[in-house]
Each structure stands twice: as structure tokens, then as C-alpha cells.
ZASE-472938 format. One record per residue (C-alpha): residue number from 1; x, y, z. Coordinates in Angstrom, 1 decimal. Example, Ala and Ser with C-alpha at 12.3 -4.5 7.8 and 13.67 -1.06 7.14 Angstrom:
<recs>
num | c1 | c2 | c3
1 | 12.3 | -4.5 | 7.8
2 | 13.7 | -1.1 | 7.1
</recs>
This chain:
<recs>
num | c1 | c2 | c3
1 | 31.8 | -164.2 | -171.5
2 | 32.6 | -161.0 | -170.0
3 | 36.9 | -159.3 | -170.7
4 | 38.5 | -157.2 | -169.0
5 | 39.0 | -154.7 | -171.8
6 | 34.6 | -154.4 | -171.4
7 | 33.5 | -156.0 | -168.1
8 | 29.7 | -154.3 | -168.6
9 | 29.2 | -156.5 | -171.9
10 | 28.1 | -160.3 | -172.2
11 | 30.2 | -161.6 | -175.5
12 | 28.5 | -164.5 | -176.4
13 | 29.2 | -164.5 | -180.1
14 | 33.3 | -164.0 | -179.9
15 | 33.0 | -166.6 | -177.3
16 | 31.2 | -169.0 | -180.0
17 | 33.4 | -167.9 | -182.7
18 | 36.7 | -169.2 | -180.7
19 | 37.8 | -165.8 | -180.4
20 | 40.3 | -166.0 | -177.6
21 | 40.8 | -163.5 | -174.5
22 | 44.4 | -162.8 | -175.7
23 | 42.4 | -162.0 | -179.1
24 | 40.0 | -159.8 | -177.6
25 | 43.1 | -158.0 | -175.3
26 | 45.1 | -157.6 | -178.4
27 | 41.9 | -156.5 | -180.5
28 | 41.1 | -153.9 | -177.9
29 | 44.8 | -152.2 | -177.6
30 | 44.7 | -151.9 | -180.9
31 | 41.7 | -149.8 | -181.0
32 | 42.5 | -147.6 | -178.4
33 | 46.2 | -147.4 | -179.7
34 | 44.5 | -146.7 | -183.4
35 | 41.6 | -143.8 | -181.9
36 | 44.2 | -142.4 | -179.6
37 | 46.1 | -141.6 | -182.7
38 | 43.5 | -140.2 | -184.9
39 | 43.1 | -137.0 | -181.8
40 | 46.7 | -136.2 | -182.0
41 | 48.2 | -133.2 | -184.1
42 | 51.1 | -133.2 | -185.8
43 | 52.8 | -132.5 | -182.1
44 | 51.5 | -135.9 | -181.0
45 | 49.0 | -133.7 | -178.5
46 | 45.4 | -135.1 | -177.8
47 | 43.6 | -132.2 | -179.8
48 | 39.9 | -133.1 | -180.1
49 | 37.8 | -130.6 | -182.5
50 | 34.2 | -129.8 | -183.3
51 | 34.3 | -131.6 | -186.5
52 | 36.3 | -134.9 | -185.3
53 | 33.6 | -135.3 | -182.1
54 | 30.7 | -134.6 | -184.4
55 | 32.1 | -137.3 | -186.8
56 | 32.1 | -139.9 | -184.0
57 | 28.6 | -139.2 | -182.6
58 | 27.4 | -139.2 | -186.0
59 | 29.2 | -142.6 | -186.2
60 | 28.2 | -144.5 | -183.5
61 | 24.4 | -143.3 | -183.7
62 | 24.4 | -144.6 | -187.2
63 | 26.1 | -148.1 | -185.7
64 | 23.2 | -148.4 | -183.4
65 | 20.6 | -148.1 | -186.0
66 | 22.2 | -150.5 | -188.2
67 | 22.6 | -153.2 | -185.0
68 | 18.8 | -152.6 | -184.6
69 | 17.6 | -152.6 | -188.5
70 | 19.8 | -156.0 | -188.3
71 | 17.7 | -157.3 | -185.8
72 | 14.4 | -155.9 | -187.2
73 | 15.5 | -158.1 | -190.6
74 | 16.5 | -161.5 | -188.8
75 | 13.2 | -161.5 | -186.9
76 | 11.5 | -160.8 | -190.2
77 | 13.4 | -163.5 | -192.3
78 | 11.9 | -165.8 | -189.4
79 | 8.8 | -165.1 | -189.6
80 | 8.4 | -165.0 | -193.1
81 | 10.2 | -168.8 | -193.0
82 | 7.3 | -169.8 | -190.6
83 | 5.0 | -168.6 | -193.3
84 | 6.9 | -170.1 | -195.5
85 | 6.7 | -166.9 | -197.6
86 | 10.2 | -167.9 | -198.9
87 | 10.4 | -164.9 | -201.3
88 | 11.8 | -162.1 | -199.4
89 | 14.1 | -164.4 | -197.3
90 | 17.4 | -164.0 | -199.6
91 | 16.8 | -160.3 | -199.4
92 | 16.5 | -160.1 | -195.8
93 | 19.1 | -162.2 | -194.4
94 | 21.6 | -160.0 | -197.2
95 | 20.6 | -156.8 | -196.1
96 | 20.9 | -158.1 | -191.9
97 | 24.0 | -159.3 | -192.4
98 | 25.0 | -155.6 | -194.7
99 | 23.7 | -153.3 | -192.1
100 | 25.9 | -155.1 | -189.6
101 | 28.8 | -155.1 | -191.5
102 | 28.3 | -151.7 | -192.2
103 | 27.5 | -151.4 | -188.2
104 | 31.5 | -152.3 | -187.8
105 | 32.3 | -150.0 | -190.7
106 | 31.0 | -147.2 | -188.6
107 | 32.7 | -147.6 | -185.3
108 | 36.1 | -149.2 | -186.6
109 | 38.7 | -146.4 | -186.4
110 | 41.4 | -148.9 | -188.3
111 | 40.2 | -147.8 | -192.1
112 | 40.5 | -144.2 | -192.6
113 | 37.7 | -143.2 | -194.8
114 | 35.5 | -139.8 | -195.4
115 | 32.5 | -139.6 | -193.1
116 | 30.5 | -139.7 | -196.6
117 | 32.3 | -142.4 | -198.0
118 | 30.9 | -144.5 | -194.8
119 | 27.5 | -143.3 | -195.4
120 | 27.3 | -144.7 | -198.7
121 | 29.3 | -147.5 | -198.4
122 | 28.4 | -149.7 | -201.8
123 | 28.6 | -153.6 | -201.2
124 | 31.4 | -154.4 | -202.9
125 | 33.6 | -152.1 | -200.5
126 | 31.5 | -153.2 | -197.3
127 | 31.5 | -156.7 | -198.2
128 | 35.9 | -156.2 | -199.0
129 | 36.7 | -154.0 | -196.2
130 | 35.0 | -156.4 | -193.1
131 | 36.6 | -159.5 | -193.9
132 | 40.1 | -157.9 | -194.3
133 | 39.3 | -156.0 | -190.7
134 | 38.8 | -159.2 | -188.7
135 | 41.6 | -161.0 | -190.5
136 | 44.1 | -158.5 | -189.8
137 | 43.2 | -157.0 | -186.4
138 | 41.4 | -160.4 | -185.1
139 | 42.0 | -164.0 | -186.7
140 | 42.6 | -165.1 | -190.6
141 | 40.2 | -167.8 | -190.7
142 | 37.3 | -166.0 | -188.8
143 | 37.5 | -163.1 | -191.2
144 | 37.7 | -166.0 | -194.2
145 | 34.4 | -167.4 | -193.0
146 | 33.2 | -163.8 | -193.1
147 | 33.8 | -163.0 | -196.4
148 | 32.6 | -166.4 | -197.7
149 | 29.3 | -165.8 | -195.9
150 | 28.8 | -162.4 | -196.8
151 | 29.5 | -162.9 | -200.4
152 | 27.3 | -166.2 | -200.2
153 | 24.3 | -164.2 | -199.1
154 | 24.7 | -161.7 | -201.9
155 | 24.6 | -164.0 | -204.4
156 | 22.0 | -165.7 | -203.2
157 | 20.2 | -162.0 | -202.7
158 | 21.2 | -161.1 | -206.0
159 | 20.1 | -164.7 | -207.8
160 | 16.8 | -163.3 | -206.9
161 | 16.8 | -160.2 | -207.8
162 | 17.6 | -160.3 | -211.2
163 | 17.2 | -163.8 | -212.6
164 | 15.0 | -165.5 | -210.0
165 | 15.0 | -169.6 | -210.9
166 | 11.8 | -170.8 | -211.7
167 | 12.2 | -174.0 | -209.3
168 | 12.8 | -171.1 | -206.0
169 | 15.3 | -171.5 | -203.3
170 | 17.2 | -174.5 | -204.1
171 | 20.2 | -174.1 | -201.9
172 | 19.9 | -174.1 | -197.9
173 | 19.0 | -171.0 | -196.1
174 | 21.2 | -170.3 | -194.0
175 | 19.5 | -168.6 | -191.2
176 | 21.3 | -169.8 | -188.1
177 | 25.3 | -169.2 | -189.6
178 | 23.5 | -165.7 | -190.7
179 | 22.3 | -164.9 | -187.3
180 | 25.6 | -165.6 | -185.7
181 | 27.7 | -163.2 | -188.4
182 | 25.6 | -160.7 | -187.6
183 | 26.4 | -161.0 | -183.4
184 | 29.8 | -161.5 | -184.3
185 | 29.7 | -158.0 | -186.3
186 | 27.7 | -156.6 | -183.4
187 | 30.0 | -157.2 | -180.9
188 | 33.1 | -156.6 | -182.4
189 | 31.0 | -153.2 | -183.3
190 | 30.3 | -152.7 | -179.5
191 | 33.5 | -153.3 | -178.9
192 | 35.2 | -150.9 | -181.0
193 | 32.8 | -148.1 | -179.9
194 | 33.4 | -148.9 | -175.9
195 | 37.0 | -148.8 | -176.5
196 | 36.4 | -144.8 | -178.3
197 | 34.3 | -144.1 | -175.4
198 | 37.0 | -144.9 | -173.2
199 | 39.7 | -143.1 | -175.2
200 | 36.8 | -139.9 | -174.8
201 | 36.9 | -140.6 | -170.7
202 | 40.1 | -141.7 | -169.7
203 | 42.0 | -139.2 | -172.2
204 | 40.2 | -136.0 | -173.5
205 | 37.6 | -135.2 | -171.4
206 | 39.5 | -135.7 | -168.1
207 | 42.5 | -133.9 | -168.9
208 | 40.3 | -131.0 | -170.2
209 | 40.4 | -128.3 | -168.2
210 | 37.0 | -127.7 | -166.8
211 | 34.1 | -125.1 | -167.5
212 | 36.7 | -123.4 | -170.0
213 | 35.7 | -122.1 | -173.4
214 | 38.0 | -124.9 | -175.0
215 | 36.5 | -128.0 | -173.5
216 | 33.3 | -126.9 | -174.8
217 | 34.0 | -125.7 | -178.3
218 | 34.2 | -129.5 | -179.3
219 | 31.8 | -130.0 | -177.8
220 | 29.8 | -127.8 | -179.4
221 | 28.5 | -130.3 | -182.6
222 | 28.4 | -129.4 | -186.0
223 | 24.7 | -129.1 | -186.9
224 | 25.7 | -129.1 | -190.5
225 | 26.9 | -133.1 | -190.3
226 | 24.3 | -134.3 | -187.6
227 | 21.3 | -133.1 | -190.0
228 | 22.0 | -136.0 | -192.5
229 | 21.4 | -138.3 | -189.4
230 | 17.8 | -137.2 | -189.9
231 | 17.4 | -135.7 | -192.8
232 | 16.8 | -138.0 | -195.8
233 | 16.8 | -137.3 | -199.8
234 | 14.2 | -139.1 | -201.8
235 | 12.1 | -138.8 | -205.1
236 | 8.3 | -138.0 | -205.0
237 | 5.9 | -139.6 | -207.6
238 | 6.4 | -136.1 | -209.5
239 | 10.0 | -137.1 | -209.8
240 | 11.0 | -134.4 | -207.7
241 | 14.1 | -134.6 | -205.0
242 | 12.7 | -133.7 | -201.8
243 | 13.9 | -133.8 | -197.9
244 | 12.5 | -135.9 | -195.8
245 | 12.9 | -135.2 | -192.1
246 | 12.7 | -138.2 | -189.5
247 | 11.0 | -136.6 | -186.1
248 | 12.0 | -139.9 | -184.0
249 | 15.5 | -139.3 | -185.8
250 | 15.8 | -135.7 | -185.4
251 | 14.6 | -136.4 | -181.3
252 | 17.3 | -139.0 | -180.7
253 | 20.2 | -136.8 | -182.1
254 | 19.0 | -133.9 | -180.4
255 | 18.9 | -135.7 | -176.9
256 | 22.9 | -136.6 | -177.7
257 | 23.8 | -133.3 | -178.6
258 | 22.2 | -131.5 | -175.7
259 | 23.1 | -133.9 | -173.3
260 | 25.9 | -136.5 | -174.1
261 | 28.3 | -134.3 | -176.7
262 | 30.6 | -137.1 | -177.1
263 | 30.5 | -140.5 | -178.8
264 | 29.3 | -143.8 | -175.8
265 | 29.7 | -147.1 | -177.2
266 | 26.4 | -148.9 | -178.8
267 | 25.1 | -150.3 | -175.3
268 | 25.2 | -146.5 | -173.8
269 | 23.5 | -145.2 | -177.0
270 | 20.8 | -147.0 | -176.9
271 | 18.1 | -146.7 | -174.6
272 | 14.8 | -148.4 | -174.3
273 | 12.7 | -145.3 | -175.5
274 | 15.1 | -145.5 | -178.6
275 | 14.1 | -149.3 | -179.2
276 | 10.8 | -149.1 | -178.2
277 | 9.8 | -146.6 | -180.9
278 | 12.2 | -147.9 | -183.4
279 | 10.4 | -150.9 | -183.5
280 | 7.2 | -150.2 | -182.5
281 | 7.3 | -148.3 | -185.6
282 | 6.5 | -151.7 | -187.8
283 | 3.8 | -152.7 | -184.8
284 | 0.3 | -153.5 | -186.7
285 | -2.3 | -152.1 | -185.7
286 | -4.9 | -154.3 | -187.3
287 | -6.5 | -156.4 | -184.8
288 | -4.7 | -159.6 | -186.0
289 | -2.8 | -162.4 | -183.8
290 | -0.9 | -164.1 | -186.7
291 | 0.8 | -160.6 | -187.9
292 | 4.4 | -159.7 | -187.4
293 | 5.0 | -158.6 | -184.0
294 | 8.7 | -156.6 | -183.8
295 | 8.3 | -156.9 | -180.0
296 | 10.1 | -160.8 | -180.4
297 | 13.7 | -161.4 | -180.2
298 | 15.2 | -157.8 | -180.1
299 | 18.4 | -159.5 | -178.0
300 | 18.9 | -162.3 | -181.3
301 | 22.0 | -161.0 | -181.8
302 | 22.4 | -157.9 | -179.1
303 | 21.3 | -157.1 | -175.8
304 | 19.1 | -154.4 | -177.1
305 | 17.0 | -152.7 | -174.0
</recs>
């Protein structure tokens, strides 16, 4: 179903979730409303800066990869169900339903938390801070069944990471209620985002004054924040911290902040280059039919290009 408050976007999963259009209008105002009033100074004056834009680039890039590592996760948890290689299946319908929770985190302006905080969101605060969002801003009971899902699929995670039941998965996977949490959190999340994106054209970029020095000083991104979109801490076999730097991460940033400077919703982020290498990084290339091919289902739970 297509709203007014998004006529590009197909919403099948707030559709199949009972979320009404009056929901959805509501949902949307108060998004704008809430975004609106995070570029206002203390003179009530739209005042976008440097740091604020870079923030929400840096935010809604970080959405899109967690839509996409949500996807690359279901499709896994299916195939290793086929295989009925049952062991990793706990872990990666948990971790697809986290990165789309913390998908929404990213592009919801409603809780106001440090950039930082957001990066390292820990489970417990994720897993707290979703269900609350859709039961205050959406529908009680919707945001209920999200929490109870979410905490289900930790537990179930957790049950196998640290005592794991000699007699295996007793309890049913729930793949299909999985699958359609993480839509619902991708949409909502695409939602959010188009309703910043049309806070950016409707209300600060248009009533810039054009080629002037100020219009582009916020534009002009912090380098600083964007490098930890690409940049990556981790521990050698020496147990040595070292910097890792992502080249298809460093690229994709890169193309934003020469091109876009401003923060587009998750559909106008991604583009099929973008999707193509992110998953064609986990393509095998051993000459083998009955491998995992990432090229399936990328639209399971977004129409990713």
C-alpha cells in the first residue's frame, strides 16, 4: 500500500501489521514535527550546521547497511534451514532482527541520544528503546508484539550461546514472524528517513539562499565523524588494536559527501552498485551449485535495487 505522506514507497509490511492510514499520517507528522524541531535554535529559526548534517548522513547510511545486513542474515537463516544446518539459525534470525531494530534506531529522530551512543547501541537498550518507539508514536499492541519477539529471539540466541541443550532446538523457529519484524522495522525505518529528507527539501535547503557561503558551510561534512563509517577498530593475532579501513565503505561515503551532502531516505541511499557489491561480497567463487548464493531474496523484507 502506497500513503500519501510517501507515495514513491510500496508498504507492504505496515499494511500486514494493521497499521492504519490515520496511523501512518499521524506517525509521519510526528516525525517531521519532531526533525523540524531538532534544526531550530533557541529563536525557534531553522539553523542547520556542519555537525547536525553530518550526523544525519552518517545516520541514514548506517540505516541502510543494517536494512541490507538484515536481509543478508534472513536469506542465510534460510538456507542453512534447507540444510538443515540448524546451529547457526538462533544466531542469525537474533542478529536480523537487531540490525533492524537498530536500522530504526538510526533514522528515528524521537529519542535524543549521542551519535556514539547509537553506534554502540548494547541489546538491552535496542531491544527497550524499539518497542516503546512503536507503542508510543504508532500502536500499543504492535510495539507489545515487538518487544516479545525481540526478546524471544534473544533468548533463544542466547540459550545457544552459552548453555546450548544437548537435545538442540526444541522450540519452533520462528522464521516467518522474524521475517515480517524485520519489514515492519524496515519500513517504519524508511519512513522516518523520507520524512528527514523531506524536512531537508521542503525547509532548509529551499529557503537557503543560493550559491552563498552559508548554504554551503553545512554542507561542507565533517570528515572527522564520516571516518568511523569506514574505518573499523579491531585486534590482530598479536593482540594489537589496529584500523581497519573498508575501501567499498570509504567509496560509498565519499560519493554522498561529494555529491548528495544531505541525508535521502533509505530507498534514495541505496543504489544498485551499493547492493550489488555489498552482497556480492559473500558470492563463492568455488565452482559449486549447492553454495549460498546472496543474489536470492534481497526484496525479503525491502525493495532493495
Amino acid at each position: 500500500m502506497r500513503y500519501e505522506q510517501h507515495p514513491y514507497f510500496d508498504f507492504n509490511f505496515l499494511e500486514k501489521f494493521g497499521i492504519t492510514p490515520a496511523q501512518v499520517k499521524k506517525y509521519s507528522e510526528r516525525n517531521h514535527n519532531k526533525f523540524l524541531s531538532l534544526c531550530k535554535d533557541k529563536d525557534n529559526v531553522i539553523c542547520m550546521t556542519r555537525d547536525k548534517n553530518t550526523e544525519w548522513v552518517f545516520r541514514t547510511y548506517s540505516a541502510t547497511k543494517m536494512i541490507m545486513a538484515a536481509t543478508l542474515l534472513l536469506n542465510n537463516a534460510e538456507y542453512c534451514m534447507c540444510k538443515n544446518s540448524m546451529a547457526p539459525v538462533p544466531y542469525l534470525l537474533y542478529y536480523a532482527a537487531f540490525s533492524s531494530a537498530r536500522a530504526y534506531l538510526y533514522a528515528s529522530p524521537f529519542k535524543e541520544i549521542s551519535l556514539d551512543e547509537r553506534l554502540h547501541v548494547s541489546h538491552n537498550k535496542a531491544l527497550e528503546l524499539v518497542p516503546d518507539l512503536i507503542k508510543n508514536h504508532i500502536n500499543r499492541e504492535i510495539g507489545k508484539k515487538a518487544g516479545l519477539l525481540l526478546n524471544y529471539l534473544r533468548n533463544q540466541r542466547e540459550l545457544f550461546s552459552y548453555k546450548f541443550p544437548a537435545s538442540g532446538i526444541r522450540d519452533e523457529v520462528r522464521f516467518d514472524e522474524a521475517v515480517d519484524m524485520c519489514g515492519l522495522l524496515a519500513e517504519l525505518t524508511e519512513l522516518s528517513s523520507y520524512k528527514i529528507q523531506e524536512v531537508y527539501e521542503k525547509r532548509i535547503i529551499n529557503s537557503s539562499p543560493h550559491e552563498t557561503e552559508k548554504e554551503y558551510d553545512w554542507m561542507n561534512l565533517n570528515q572527522d565523524m564520516l571516518e568511523k563509517l569506514y574505518k573499523y577498530d579491531t585486534i590482530s593475532m598479536l593482540g594489537e588494536r589496529i584500523s581497519l579501513l573498508d575501501d567499498e565503505d570509504c567509496y560509498r561515503v565519499g560519493y554522498i559527501d561529494r555529491k548528495v551532502k544531505h541525508p535521502s531516505s533509505i530507498m534514495f541511499t541505496m543504489t544498485e552498485g551499493m547492493t550489488e557489491d555489498f552482497f556480492g561480497a559473500w558470492y563463492s567463487f568455488e565452482d559449486n551449485d549447492d553454495s549460498f548464493n546472496p543474489d536470492l531474496n534481497w526484496n525479503r523484507i525491502f525493495p532493495i535495487p
